[in-house]
N, C-alpha and C positions, 0 to 999 in steps of 0.2 A: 504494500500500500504506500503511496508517494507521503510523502513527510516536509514539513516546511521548518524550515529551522528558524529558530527566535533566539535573541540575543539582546543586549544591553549594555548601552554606555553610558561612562559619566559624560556629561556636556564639557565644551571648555577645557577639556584638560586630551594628553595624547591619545586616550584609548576611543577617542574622537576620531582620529587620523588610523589607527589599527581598525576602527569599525568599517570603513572604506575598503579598506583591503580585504578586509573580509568580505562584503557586500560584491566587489569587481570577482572575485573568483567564483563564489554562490551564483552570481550571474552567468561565469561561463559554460559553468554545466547548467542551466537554466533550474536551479534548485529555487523555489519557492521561500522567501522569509519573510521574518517581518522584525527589523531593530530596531530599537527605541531607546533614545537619548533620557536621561533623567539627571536630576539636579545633584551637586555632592552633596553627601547626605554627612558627612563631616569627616571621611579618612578612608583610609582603604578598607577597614575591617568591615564600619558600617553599609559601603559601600557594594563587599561581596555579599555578607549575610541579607543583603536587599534581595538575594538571587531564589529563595524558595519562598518568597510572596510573590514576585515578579513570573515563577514558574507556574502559580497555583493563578494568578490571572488568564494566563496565555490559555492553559488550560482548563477555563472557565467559556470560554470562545473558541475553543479549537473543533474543527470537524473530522478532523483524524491525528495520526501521533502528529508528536513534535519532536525535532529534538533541538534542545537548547545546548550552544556552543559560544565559549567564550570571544571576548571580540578580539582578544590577539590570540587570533586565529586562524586560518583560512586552509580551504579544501581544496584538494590534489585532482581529483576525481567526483564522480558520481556516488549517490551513499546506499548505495546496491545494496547493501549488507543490512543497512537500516531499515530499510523498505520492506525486507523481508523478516523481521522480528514480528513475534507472536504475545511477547511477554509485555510486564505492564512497565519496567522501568529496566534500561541496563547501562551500564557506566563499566570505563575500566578500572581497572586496579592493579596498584602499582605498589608492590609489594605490601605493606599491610595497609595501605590508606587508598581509599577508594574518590577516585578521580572526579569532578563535577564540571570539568570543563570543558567535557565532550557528555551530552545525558539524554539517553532516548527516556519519552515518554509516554504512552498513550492513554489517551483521557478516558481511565474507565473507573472504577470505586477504589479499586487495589491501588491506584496511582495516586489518585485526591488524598486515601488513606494517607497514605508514606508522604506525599507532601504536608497532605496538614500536621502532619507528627513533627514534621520537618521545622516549622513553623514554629513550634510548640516549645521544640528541643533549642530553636535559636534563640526563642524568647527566657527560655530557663537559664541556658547560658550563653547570656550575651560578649560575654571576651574568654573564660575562660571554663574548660571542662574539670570535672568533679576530678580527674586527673591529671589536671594543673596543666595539662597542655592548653597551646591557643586553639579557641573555640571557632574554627574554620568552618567555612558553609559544607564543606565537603566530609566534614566528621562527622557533622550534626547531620548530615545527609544519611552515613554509613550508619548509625545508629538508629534511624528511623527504618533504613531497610531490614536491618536485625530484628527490628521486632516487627516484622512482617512475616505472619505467620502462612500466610499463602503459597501453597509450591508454585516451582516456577515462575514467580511473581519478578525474581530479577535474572539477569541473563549479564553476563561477562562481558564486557568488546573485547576485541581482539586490541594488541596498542599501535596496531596501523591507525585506529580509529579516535586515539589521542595521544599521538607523538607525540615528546615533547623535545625541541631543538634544548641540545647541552644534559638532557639526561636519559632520554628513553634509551637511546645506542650503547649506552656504558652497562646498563642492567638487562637488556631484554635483545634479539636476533629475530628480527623481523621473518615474517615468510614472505611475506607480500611490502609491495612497496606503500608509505602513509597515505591515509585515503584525506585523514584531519592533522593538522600539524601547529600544534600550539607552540606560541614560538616567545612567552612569556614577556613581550614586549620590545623583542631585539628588532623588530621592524619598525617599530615606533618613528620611524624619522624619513621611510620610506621616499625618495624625493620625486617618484612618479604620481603619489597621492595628491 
């Protein structure tokens, strides 16, 4: 089933100029999206944990999956592999922490569930987990999927499907070449944008 991808920027600031670059490649393979600029909400942390309300909107109005992709980011290819997913949410996972910058979603109960928990778990801990680690959208994510007790309810990506330039190559041996390639802002200055 085709998939439109949604994403979000802060205005004003670089990931304004990475959101382009993401938009011109989505456009080559004629991939469907939709990105939305939003205002800084006062730093980087608050900025990302914006990312599982902004998830739980898109899929309040979606007609089929989504998948949300960070905006320094952009695709290689077609998202062939997404299209064909049956489950309600999959992300990769990069050794024990599981990824949010690449995240299939499809809008059905199982998915609202794990988001609203999502939601719930950023709101409890807002900087930091009951484990003294920083309280990342993508932790708070992985602990909402745990307690989903649904089989099959998450599905693995392969990490063609969330490269990341400067670390994926060091821990993981590709099969395939990256379909998404999160490149953590080193495009940021891009001078054809």
């Amino acid at each position: 089933m085709p998939v439109t991808v949604i994403g979000y920027y802060t205005k004003d600031t670089p990931y304004e100029q990475d959101m382009k670059v993401l938009r011109l490649s989505l456009d080559a393979y004629s991939i469907p999206h939709n990105l939305i600029g939003i205002d800084d909400r006062g730093g980087w942390q608050e900025n990302t944990t914006y990312k599982p309300y902004f998830v739980r909107d898109m899929l309040d109005v979606a007609t089929g999956p989504v998948v949300y992709i960070d905006v320094d980011a952009f695709v290689l290819g077609p998202l062939t592999l997404l299209e064909q997913l049956s489950c309600s949410i999959a992300a990769c996972v990069f050794g024990s922490e599981m990824l949010s910058g690449t995240l299939y979603l499809r809008p059905d109960d199982t998915t609202r569930r794990i988001v609203d928990r999502w939601i719930e778990l950023t709101e409890l801990y807002p900087e930091t987990l009951p484990d003294g680690r920083p309280a990342w959208d993508q932790r708070t994510l992985k602990m909402a999927v745990a307690e989903c007790t649904v089989p099959d309810a998450f599905v693995r990506l392969p990490h063609e499907y969330a490269y990341i330039v400067g670390l994926t190559p060091l821990q993981y041996q590709l099969e395939n070449a990256p379909v998404i390639v999160h490149t953590r802002g080193r495009f940021r200055h891009h001078p054809k944008v």
